[in-house]
N, C-alpha and C positions, 0 to 999 in steps of 0.2 A: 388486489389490484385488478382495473379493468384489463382483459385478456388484451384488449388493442391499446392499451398506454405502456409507457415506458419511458423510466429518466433516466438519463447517463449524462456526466460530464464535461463540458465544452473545454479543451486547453487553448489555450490563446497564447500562442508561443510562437517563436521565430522560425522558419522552415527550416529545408533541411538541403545538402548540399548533391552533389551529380557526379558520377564518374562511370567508369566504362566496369568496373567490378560490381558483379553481383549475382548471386542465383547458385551458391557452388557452396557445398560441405567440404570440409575442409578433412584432411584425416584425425582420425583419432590419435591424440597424445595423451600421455601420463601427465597428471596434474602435481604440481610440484609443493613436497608438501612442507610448509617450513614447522621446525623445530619451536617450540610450546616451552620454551626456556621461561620461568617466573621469575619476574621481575617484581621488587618491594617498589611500590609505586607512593610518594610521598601522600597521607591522608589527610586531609584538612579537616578544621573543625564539622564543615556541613555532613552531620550522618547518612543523610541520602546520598554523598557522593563514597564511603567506605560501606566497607563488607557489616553485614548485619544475622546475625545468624547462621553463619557459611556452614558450620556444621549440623543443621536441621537437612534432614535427609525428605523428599521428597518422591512420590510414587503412583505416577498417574493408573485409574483401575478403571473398570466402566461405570461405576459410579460418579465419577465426575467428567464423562464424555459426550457430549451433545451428539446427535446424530444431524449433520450437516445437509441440507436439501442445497444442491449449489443456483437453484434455479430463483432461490430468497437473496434478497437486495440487501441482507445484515452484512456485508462484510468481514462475520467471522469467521476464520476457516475452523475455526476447531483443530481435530485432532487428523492427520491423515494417514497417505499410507504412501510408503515411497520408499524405496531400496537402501538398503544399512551401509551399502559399502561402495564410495566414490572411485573411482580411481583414476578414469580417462574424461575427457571430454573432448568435443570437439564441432564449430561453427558454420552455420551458415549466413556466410556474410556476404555484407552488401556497402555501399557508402555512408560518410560518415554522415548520421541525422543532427545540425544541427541543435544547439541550446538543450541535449541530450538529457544535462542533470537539473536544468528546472523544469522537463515536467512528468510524471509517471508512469509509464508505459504500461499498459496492460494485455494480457492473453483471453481473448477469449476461445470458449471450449462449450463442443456442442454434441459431448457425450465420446465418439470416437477419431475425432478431430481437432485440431487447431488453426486460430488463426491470425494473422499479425501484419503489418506491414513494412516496407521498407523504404529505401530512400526515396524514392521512385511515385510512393502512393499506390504502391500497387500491393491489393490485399493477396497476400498467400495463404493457403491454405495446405497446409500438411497432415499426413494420417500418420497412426499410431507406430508406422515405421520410419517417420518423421521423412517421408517422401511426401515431393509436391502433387498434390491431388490435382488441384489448379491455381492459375494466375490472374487477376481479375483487375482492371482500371479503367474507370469509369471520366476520367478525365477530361478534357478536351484539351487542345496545344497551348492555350492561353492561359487555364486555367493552373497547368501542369507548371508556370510559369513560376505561378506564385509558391509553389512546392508545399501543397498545404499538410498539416500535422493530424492526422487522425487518432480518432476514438472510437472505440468499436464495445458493439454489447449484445448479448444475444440473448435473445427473449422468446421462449415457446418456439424454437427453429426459424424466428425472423433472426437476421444480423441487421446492426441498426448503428450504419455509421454516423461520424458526427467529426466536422474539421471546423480549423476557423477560416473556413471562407462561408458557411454557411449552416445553420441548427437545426438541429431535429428535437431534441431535450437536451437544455441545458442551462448552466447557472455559468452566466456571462462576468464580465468587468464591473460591470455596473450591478452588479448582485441583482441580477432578473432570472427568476425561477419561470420558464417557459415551459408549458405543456402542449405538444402536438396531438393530433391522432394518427398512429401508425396505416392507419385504413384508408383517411380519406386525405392527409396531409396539412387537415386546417388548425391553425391555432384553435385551443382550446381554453385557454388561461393562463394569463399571465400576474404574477406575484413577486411586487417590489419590494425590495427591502432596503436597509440608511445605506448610502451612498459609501463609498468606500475611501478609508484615511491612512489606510493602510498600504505598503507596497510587501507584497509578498510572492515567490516563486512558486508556493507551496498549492497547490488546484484546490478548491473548494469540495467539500465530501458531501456525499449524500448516501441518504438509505431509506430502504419501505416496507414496511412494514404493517399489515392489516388495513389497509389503503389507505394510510398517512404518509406522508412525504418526512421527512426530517434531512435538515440541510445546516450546514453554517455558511457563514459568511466572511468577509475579511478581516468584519472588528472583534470577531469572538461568537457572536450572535447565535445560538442553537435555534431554528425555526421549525414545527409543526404545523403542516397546513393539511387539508383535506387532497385526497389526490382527485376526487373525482370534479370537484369544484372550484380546488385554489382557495377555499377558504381559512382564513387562518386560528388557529387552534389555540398556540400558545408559543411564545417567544420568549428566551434565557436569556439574558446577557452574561457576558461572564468576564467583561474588560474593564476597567470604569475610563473615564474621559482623559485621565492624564495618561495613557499612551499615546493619544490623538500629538498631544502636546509633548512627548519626549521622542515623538517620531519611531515608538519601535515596532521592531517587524515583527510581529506576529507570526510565528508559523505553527498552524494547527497539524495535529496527528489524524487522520482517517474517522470517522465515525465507526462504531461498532454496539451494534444494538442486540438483545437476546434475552428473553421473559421479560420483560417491560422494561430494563434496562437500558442505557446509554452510556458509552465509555468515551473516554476521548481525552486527549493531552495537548501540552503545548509547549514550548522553548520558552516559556515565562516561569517554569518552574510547579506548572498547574497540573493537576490530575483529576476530572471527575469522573463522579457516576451521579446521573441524573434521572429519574423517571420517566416514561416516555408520556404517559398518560397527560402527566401535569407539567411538567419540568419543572417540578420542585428537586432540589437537590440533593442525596442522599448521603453523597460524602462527598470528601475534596481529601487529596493531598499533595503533600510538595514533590513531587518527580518532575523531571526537565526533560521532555521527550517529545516529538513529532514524528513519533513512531508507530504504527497501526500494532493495538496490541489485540488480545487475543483472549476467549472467554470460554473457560469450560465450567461450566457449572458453578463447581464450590471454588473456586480460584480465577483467576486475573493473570495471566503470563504479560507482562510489558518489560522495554528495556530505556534506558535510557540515553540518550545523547550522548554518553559520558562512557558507556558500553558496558553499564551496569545492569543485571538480572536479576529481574523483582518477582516474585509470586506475592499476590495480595489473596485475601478474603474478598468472594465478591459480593456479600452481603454486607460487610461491615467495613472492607478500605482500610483492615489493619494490612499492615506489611510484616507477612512470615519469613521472608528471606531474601537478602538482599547480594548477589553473588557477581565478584568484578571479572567479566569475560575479556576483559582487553589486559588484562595483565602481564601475557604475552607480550604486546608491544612495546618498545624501548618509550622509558617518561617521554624522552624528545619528540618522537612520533606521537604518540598516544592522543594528542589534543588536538592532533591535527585529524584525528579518523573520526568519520561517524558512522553510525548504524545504518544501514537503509531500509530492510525489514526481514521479516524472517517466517517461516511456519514449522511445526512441529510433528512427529509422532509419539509414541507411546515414550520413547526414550532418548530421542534426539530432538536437538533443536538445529535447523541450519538457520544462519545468520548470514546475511553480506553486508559489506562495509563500502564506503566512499573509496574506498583507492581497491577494489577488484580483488578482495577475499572473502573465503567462506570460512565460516569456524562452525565446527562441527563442537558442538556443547550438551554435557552431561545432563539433564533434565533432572536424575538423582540427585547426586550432591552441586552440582551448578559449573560445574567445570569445564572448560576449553581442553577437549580432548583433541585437536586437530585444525591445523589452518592450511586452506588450498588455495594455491596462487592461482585464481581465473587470468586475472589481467592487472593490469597499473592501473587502472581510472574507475571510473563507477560502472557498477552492473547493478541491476534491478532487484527487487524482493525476488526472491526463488518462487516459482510455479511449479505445481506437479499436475504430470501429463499421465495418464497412466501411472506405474509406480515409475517414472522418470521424471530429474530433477530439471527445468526448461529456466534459463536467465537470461536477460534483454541486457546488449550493449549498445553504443552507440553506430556500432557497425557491425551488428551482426545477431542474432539469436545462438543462443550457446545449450548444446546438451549435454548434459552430465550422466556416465556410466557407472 
């Protein structure tokens, strides 16, 4: 990728709200852990929604661990590194940001630093003793009005925001792939794609790879375009027309790209791996997820909607084990929770959910060894900050000790 380009994601979403709290860590508390009581959860015919090999034992080595350059636009985090043992936590909050859980908040990280925003629009910036470095708002009164929602991305030590009052790189409503120049600020290429029939919460993914763009769209769409031209490469469909006509929503999982790969899910029941070169298609399978999964080498970590734990082949798309993480939760609850995302090390997985828990889960045998009550509402995919665990609420940045 040219040193002076860069794409990141536009959210087009509802502001966010005002109050007189903000800018204050809160004290450290003990995170409250609940009880991992198993519950016989009723199994239905569909096999992808019951357990499938629970007792195949699993064992991640360095042979199947990518080494991660975080400065690649793939999306995968692989394997990390991050402290075995939870126990406190404790926020720095601010007001609540509007329309919170439709759209994905992200950290960016530029080596010994973090940076994120708040209600306010004002980027903060914390170091690795998660004190504020500085406070930065580029706003004007009028504009401060509209309470616009940023996205932020850091590229070779530029930071390169992006809201919706105005774009720097981004894939809009109207599915238009914009490219700027970071240097001198002109359009450089613009690339339409079919108009969109879909209504969906879910942002649009993108990633880059050897200066190819790869993006989706609303209706399913996989696109390859050139990055330095906008030229286009090659385009997947993956929905046929009768969703157009049964009105359903789509919601896609994250792109994740790695050795010529492409991974990616969706709430229709869809799983692929796609080529990058050609997008011919490799495999498919039936998992129901809009879950950003994860790719080490010889295997596939994904979970499903449904808060089931899959280890695939990532050559071949068989599925080696199939492991139910939510079986903890009472039947009655259980369908009401969903996943939001998760990352891993050698021997854990931490997980959050729609209603403000972490499950700490066995990577070995696939087991929910532990559930922490963050909060009652949603909190974000887990980030690791250093070996500390960083989650996004709708009021507040939370750290985990």
């Amino acid at each position: 990728m040219n040193k002076f380009y860069i794409l990141i994601l536009l959210i087009f979403l509802n502001s966010c709200s005002l109050d007189t709290k903000s800018g204050i860590w809160t004290e450290e508390k003990k995170i409250e852990a609940k009880k991992t009581q198993t519950i016989k959860v009723f199994k239905k015919a569909n096999s992808l929604r019951s357990e499938f090999n629970p007792d195949l034992r699993i064992k991640l080595n360095s042979s199947n661990i990518s080494n991660k350059d975080s400065t690649k636009l793939t999306n995968n985090s692989g394997i990390l590194n991050f402290q075995k043992d939870i126990n406190k936590f404790s926020k720095f909050k601010f007001s609540k940001i509007k329309n919170f859980n439709y759209f994905e908040p992200e950290i960016v990280f530029d080596g010994t630093n973090f940076i994120f925003f708040d209600d306010k629009s004002n980027l903060i910036k914390f170091d690795n003793n998660f004190k504020i470095v500085w406070k930065k708002n580029f706003y004007t009164k009028d504009e401060k009005k509209s309470q616009p929602i940023l996205t932020l991305s850091i590229y070779k030590n530029i930071l390169v925001v992006v809201d919706n009052i105005g774009k720097i790189y981004a894939i809009d409503v109207n599915n238009i792939l914009i490219s700027y120049s970071l240097k001198s600020g002109n359009q450089l290429w613009k690339f339409n794609t079919e108009n969109t029939f879909l209504k969906s919460n879910k942002r649009n993914s993108i990633v880059i790879e050897n200066n190819i763009i790869y993006f989706n769209n609303s209706l399913g769409d996989i696109t390859a375009i050139n990055s330095k031209n906008g030229t286009l490469i090659w385009q997947k469909p993956t929905q046929s027309s009768s969703i157009y006509e049964n009105n359903f929503g789509l919601i896609m999982s994250d792109l994740v790209i790695e050795d010529d790969n492409i991974i990616f899910s969706n709430n229709n029941n869809e799983f692929y791996s796609i080529n990058s070169k050609n997008g011919l298609l490799n495999w498919k399978q039936d998992i129901n997820s809009n879950v950003r999964s994860i790719i080490l080498k010889d295997y596939i970590i994904a979970f499903s909607n449904e808060g089931y734990f899959f280890i695939l082949e990532n050559k071949s798309g068989n599925i080696l084990r199939v492991t139910d993480t939510f079986d903890i939760f009472s039947i009655k609850k259980r369908d009401k929770i969903k996943p939001v995302g998760f990352i891993l090390n050698k021997e854990k997985i931490l997980l959050t959910t729609d209603n403000g828990r972490l499950l700490i889960i066995n990577i070995f045998n696939g087991k929910t060894e532990k559930v922490l009550k963050i909060d009652n509402n949603k909190i974000s995919r887990p980030f690791v900050f250093d070996t500390s665990i960083v989650l996004l609420k709708n009021d507040s940045v939370i750290r985990l000790n």
